[in-house]
PAVEXLO-571364 format. One record per atom (N, C-alpha, C): x, y, z. Coordinates in steps of 0.02 Angstrom, whole numbers, plus 32768, in hexadecimal, padded with zeros to 4 digits. Layout:
XYZ...
//
This chain:
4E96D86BF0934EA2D849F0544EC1D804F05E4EF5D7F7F0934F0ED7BDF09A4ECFD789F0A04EB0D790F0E34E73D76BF0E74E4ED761F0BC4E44D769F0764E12D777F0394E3CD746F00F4E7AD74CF0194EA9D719EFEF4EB8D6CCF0114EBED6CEF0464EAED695F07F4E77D683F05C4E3AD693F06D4DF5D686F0634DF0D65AF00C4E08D67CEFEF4E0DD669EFB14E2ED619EFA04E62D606EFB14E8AD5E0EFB84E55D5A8EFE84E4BD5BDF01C4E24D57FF02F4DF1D55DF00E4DD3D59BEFE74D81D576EFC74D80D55FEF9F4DD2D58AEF784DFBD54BEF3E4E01D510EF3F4E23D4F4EF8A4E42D4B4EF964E0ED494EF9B4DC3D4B7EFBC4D9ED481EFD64D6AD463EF804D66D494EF6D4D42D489EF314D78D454EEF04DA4D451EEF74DF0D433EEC84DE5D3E3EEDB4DB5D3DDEEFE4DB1D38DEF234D7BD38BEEF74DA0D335EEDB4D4CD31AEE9C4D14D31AEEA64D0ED325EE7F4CB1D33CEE7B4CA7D321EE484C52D319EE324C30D302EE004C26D32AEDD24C62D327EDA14C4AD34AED454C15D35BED314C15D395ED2F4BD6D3AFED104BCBD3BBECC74C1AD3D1ECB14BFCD3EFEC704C68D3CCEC4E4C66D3CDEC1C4CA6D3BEEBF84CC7D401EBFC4D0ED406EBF94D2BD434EBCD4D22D435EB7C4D37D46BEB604D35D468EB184D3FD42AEAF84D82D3FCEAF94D93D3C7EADC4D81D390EAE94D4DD392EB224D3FD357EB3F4D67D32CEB524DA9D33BEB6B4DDDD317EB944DFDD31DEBE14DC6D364EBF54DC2D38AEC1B4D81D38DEC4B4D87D38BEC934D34D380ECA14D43D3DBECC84D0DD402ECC44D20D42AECEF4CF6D43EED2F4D09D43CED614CECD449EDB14CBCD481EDAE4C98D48DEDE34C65D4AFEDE34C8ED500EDDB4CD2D4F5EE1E4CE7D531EE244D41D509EE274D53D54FEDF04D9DD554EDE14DD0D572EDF94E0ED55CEE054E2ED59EEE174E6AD5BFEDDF4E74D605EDE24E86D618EDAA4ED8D650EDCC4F10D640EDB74F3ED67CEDB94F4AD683ED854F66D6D3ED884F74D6E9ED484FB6D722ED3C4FB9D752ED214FF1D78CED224FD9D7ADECD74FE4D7F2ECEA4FD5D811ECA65008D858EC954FF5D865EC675006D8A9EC464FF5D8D6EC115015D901EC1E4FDFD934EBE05003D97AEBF94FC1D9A0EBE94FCAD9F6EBD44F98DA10EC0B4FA9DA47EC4E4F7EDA71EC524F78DABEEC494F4DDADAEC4F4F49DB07EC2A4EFADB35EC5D4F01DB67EC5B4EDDDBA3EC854EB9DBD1EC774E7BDBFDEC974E57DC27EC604E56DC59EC9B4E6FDC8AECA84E67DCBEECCB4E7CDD0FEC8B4E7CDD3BECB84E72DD84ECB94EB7DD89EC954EE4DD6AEC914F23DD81EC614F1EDD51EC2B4F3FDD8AEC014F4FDD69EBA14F01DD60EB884EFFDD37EB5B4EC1DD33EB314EBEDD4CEAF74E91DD55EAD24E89DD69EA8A4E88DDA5EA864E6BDDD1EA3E4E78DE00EA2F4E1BDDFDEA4C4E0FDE69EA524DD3DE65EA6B4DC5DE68EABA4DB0DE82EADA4D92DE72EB234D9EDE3EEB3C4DA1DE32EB854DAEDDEAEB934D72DDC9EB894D73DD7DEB874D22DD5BEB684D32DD35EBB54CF1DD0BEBA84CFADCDCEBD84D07DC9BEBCC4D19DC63EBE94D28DC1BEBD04D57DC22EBAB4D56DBDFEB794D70DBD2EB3E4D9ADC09EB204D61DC34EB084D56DC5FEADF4DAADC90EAE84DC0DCA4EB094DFADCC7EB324E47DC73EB234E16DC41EB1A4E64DC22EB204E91DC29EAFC4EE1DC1CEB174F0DDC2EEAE64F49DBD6EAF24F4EDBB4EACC4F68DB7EEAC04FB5DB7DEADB4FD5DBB2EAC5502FDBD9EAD55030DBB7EB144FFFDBD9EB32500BDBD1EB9C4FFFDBA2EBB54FF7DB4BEB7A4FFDDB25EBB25037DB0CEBAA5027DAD0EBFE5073DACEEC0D5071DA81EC2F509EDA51EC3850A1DA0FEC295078DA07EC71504FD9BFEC6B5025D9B3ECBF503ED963ECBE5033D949ECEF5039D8F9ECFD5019D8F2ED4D501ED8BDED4B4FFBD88AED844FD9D83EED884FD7D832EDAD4FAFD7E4EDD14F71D7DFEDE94F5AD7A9EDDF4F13D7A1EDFC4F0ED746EE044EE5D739EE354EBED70FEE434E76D6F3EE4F4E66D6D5EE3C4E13D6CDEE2D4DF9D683EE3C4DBED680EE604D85D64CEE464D5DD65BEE1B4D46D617EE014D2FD640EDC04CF9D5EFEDCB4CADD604EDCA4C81D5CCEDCD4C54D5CFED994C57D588ED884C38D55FED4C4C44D598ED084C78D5A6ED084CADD5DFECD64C7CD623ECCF4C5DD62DECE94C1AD667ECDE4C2BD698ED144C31D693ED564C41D6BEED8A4C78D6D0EDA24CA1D6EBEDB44CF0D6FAEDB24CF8D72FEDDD4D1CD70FEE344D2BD745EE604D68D751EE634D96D79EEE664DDBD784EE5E4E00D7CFEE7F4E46D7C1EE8E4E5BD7E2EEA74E96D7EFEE964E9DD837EE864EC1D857EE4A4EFAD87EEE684F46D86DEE494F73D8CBEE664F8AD8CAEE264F66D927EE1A4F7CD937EDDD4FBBD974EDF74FEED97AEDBB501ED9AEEDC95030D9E0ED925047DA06ED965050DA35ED525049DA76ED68504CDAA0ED1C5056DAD6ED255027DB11ED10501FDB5CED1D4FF1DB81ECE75014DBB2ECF15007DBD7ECC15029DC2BECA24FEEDC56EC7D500BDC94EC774FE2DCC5EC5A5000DCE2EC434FFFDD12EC29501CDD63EC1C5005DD86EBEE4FF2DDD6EBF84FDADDF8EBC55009DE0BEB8E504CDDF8EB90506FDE0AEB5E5066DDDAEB1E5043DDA1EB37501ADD7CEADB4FDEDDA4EAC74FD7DDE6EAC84FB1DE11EAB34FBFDE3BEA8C500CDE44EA7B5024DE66EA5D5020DE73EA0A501DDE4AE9EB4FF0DE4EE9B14FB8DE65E9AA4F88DE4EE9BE4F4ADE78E9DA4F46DEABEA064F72DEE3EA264F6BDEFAEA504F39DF3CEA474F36DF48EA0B4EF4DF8DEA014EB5DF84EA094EB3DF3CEA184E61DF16EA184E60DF17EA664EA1DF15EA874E83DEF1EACE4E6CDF0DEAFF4E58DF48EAF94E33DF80EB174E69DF7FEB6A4EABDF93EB3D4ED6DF9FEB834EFBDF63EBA64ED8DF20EB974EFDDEECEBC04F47DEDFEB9A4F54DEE0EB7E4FA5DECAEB544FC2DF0AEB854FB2DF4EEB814FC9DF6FEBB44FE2DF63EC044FA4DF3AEC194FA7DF33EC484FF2DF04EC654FFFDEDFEC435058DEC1EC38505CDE8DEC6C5014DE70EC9C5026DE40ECC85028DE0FECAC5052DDDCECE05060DDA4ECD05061DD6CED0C5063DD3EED105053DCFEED39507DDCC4ED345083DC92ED505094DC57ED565074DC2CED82506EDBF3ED8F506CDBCBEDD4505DDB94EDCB5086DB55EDF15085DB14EE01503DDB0DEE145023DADBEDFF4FEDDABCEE1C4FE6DA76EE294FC2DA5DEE824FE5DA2DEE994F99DA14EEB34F83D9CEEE964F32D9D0EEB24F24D977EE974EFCD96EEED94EE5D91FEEEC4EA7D939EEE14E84D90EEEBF4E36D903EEA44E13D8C6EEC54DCFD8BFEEC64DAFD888EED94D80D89AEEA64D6AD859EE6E4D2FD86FEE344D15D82FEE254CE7D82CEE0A4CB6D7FEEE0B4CB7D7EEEDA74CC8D7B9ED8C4CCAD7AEED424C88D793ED394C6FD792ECFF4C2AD774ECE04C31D75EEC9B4C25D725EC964C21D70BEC504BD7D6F5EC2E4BC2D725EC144B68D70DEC044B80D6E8EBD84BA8D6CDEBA64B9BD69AEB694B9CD654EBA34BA4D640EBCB4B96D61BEBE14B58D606EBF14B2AD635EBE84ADDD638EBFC4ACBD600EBC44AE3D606EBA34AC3D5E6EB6E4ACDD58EEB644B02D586EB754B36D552EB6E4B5ED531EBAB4B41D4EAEBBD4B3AD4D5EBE74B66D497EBED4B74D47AEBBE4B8AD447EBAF4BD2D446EB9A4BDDD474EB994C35D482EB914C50D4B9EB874C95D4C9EBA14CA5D517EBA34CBCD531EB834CA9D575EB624CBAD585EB164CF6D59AEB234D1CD593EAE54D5CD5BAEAED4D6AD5FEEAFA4D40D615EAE24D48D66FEAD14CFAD677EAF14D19D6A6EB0D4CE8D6BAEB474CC2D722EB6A4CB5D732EB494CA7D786EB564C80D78AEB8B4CA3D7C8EBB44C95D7B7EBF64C85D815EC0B4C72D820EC514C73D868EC684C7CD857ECAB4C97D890ECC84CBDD87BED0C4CA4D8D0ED214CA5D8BCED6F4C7CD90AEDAE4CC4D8F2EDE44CD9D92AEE064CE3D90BEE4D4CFED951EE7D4D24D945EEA14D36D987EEC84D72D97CEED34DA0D9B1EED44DF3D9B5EEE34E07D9DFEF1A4E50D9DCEF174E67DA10EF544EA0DA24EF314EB6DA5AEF1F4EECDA69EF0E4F1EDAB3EF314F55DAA9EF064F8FDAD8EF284F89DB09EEF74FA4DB46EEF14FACDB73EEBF4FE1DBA0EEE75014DBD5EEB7502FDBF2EEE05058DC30EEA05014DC69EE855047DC8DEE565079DCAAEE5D50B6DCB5EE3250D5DCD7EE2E50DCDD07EDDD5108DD42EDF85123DD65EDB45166DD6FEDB25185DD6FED7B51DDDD87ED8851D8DDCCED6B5206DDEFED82521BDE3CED905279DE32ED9A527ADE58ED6A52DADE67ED5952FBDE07ED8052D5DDE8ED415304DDAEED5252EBDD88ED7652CADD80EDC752B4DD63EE095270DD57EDE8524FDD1EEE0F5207DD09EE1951FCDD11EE4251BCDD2EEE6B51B6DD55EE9D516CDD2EEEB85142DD20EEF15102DD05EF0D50EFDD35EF1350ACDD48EEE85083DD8AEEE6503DDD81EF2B502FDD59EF355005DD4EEF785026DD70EFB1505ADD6CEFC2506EDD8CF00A507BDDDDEFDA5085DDF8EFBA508DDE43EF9D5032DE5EEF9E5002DE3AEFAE4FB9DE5AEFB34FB4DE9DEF694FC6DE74EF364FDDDE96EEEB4F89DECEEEF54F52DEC3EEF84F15DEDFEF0B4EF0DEF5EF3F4F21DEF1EF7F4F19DF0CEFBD4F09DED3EFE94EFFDE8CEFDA4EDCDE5FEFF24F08DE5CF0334EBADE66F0864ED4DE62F0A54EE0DEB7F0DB4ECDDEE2F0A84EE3DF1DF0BB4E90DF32F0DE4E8CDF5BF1064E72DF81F13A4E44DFBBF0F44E5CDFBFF0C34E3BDFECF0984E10DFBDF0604E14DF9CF0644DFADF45F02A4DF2DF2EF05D4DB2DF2AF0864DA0DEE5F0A74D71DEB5F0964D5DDEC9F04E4D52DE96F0344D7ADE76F0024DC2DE66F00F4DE3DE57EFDA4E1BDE29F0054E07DDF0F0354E23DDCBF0724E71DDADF0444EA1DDAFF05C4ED2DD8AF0514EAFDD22F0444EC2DD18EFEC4EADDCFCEFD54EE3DCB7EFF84EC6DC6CEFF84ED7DC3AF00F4EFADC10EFD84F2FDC0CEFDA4F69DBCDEFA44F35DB8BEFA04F1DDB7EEFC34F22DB2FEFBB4EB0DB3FEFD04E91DB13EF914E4DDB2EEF934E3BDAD8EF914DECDADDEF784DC7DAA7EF6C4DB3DAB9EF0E4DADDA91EEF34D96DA9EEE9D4D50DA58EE9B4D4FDA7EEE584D0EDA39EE3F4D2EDA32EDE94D1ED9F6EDF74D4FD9D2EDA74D07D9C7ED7E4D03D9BBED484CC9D9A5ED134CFCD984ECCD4CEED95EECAA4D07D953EC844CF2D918EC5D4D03D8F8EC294D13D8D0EC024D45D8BFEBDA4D48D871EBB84D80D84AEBAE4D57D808EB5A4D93D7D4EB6B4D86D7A8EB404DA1D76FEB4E4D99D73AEB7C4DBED706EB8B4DCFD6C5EB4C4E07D6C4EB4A4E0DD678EB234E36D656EB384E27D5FFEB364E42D5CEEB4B4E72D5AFEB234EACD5CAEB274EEFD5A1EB024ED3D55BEB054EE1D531EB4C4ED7D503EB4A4EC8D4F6EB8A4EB9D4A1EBAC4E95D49CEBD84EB2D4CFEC294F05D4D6EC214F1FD4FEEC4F4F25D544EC424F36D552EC104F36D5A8EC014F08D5CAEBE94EEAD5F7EBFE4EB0D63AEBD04ED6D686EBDB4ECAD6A4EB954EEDD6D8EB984EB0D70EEB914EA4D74DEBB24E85D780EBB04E90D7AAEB7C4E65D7ECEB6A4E5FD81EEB5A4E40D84FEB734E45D876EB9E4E34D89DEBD44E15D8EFEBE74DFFD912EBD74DEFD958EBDE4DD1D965EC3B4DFCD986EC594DD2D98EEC9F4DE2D9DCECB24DA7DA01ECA74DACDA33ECCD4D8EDA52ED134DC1DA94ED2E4DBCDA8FED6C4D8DDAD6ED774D58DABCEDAF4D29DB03EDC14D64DB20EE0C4D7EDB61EE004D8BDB82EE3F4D59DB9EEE594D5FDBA7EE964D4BDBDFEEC64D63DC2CEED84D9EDC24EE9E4DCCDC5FEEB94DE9DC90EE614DDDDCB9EE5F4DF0DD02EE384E3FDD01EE2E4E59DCEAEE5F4E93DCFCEE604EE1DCC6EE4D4EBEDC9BEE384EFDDC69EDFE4F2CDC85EE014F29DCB3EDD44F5EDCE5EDAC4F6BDD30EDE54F4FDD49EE1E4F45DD7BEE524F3BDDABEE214F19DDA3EE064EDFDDD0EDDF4E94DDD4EDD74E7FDE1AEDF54E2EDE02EE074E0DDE56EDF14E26DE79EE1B4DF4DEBDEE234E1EDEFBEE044E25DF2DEE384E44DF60EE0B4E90DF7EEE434EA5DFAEEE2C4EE0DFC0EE3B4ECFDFDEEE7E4F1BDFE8EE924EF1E011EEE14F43E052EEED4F38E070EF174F6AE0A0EF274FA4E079EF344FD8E075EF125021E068EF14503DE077EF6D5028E0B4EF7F5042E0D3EFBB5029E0A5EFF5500CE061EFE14FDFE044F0275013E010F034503CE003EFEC5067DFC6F01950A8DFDEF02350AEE014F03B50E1E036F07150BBE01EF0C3507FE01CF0AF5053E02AF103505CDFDEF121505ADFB1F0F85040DF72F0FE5073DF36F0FA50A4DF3EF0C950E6DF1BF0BE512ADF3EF0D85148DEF7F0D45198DF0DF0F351B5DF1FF0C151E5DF5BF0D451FBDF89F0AF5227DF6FF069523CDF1DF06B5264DEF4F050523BDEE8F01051F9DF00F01851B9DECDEFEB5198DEF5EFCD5192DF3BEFD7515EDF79EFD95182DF96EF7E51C5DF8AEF7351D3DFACEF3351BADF6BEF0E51C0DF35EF0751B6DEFFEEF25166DEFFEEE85134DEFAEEF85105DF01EF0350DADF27EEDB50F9DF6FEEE150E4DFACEEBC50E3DF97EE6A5139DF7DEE5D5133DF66EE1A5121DF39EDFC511FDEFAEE3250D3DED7EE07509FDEBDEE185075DF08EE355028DF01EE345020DF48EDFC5050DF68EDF05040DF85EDA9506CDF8AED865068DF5AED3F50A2DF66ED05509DDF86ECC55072DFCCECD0506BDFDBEC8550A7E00BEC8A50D1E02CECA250FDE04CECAE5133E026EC7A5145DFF0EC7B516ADFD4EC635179DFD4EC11511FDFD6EBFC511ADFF2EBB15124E047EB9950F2E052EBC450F6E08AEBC45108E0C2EC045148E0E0EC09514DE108EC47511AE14CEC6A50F6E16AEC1E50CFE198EC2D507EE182EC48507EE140EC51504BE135EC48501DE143EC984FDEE152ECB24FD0E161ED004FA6E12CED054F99E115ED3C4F72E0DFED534F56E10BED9B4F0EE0F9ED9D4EE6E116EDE64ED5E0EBEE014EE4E0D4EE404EB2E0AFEE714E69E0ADEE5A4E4DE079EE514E05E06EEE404E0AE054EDFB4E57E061EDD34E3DE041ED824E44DFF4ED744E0CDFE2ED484E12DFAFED424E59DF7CED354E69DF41ED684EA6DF25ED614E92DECDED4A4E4ADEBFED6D4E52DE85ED3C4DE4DE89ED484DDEDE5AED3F4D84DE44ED3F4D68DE0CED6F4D66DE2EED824D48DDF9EDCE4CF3DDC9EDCA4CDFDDE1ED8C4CA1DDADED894CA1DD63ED744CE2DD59ED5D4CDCDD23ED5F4D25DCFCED7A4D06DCC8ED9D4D50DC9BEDAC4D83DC77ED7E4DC1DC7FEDAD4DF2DC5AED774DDADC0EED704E16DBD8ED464E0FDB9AED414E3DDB9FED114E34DB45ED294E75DB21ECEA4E56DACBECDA4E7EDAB8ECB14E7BDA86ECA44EA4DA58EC804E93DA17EC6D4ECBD9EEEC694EA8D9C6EC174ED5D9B2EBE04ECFD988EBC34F12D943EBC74EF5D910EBCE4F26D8E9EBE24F20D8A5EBB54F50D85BEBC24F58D832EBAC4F61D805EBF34F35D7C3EBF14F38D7B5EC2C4F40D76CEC164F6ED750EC474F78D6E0EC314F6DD6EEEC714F44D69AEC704F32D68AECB54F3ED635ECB34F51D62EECE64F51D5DBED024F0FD5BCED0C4EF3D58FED034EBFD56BED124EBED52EED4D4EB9D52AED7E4EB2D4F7ED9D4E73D4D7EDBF4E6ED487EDA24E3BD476EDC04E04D44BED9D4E14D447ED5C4E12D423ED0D4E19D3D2ED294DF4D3A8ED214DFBD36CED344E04D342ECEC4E4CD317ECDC4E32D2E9ECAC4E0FD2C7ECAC4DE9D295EC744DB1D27FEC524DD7D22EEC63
//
């Protein structure tokens, strides 16, 4: 990533040397370069769609399952070229947070065919540098000067951190090293101890506008494709309690037991079997971000 930001900065400097005007800025007091350079900083809300909480009803997929409560504040920086205002390469660290829990089911809980039962819950920091590619088609049209307001769609690929936890009598606890689903175990070998830190794919759209010849402020929607089930370390189904005596240190094994199953907590009579459903594995987690983005402009030549 350093080298990508190096890289950036040079093609800046070299392109920031006068050149022949092609097209005006908006006010015509402004000439603007073929290619710009742009910093910025943002903020907003992200927010997550996995196997905990959701609506009343079955779990759905997408959207459909979102619940507004669980998001939780995001921010970050980016830098960009951005040529003849239409193409836009840039390089992003977003930060923030996501949550879950089946206990926003509780109103609905006769509908949820058992999940409000189910009583898990989630947290986790999320820590992730993007590389994405912006597009502005109204520029297709308009050649001769750059519109203010600008609707755009953006692709690119990320790398991020993740790292759930749950709290239990008070403590927040890292449910990845507890193998809450056996992950890792000799009896689940298809269920590999899952990786913190992955690759994603972003998609999204926005709305650029130009305060003025130095500032444009965003409007932003970017969501993230995982590779991984396990956001929230919720994926498949329950497994024998008695395995993480076999597998964990003895410090971790009571801990463990109680939260890779919490319906006990609602209800004490309640039995759980190895094999019952604990979360839905057909489809992957994700999250995403709505944000507010100002950006610097450099590279605007006066008239």
């Amino acid at each position: 990533m350093k080298k990508i930001v190096v890289l950036m900065v040079v093609v800046s400097a070299f392109f920031q040397q006068p050149l022949k005007a092609q097209y005006y800025y908006y006010n015509d007091k402004f000439y603007d370069n073929d290619l710009l350079f742009e910093l910025g900083v943002k903020g907003g809300v992200m927010n997550a769609l996995t196997d905990l909480g959701g609506k009343k009803g079955i779990g759905k997929g997408f959207i459909k399952d979102l619940r507004w409560r669980t998001a939780r504040p995001s921010y970050g920086f980016y830098g960009m070229l951005m040529y003849k205002s239409m193409i836009g390469v840039r390089l992003e660290g977003s930060f923030g947070e996501v949550a879950g829990y089946d206990s926003i089911l509780k109103k609905v809980a006769a509908s949820t065919h058992g999940r409000y039962e189910r009583n898990l819950s989630f947290k986790s920091k999320i820590n992730e540098i993007q590389l994405a590619v912006e597009f502005h088609p109204i520029t297709l049209f308009n050649f001769e000067e750059t519109p203010r307001y600008s609707p755009y769609i953006l692709g690119g690929i990320g790398r991020y951190h993740f790292d759930p936890q749950a709290k239990l009598n008070g403590i927040w606890y890292a449910l990845q090293p507890l193998s809450t689903e056996g992950q890792g175990f000799a009896e689940y070998k298809d269920r590999p101890v899952y990786k913190l830190t992955q690759m994603n794919y972003i998609l999204g759209a926005g709305i650029m506008y130009d305060v003025n010849h130095l500032i444009n402020a965003r409007l932003e929607f970017a969501h993230r494709i995982l590779k991984t089930d396990y956001l929230d370390d919720v994926s498949t189904d329950y497994i024998d309690p008695t395995l993480f005596v076999k597998y964990l240190p003895p410090n971790l094994v009571p801990i463990a037991q109680q939260l890779a199953n919490r319906k006990g907590e609602l209800d004490p009579t309640t039995k759980t079997k190895a094999g019952d459903q604990r979360g839905d594995p057909k489809d992957n987690d994700s999250y995403f971000t709505i944000e507010l983005k100002i950006g610097i402009t450099l590279g605007r030549q006066r008239r």
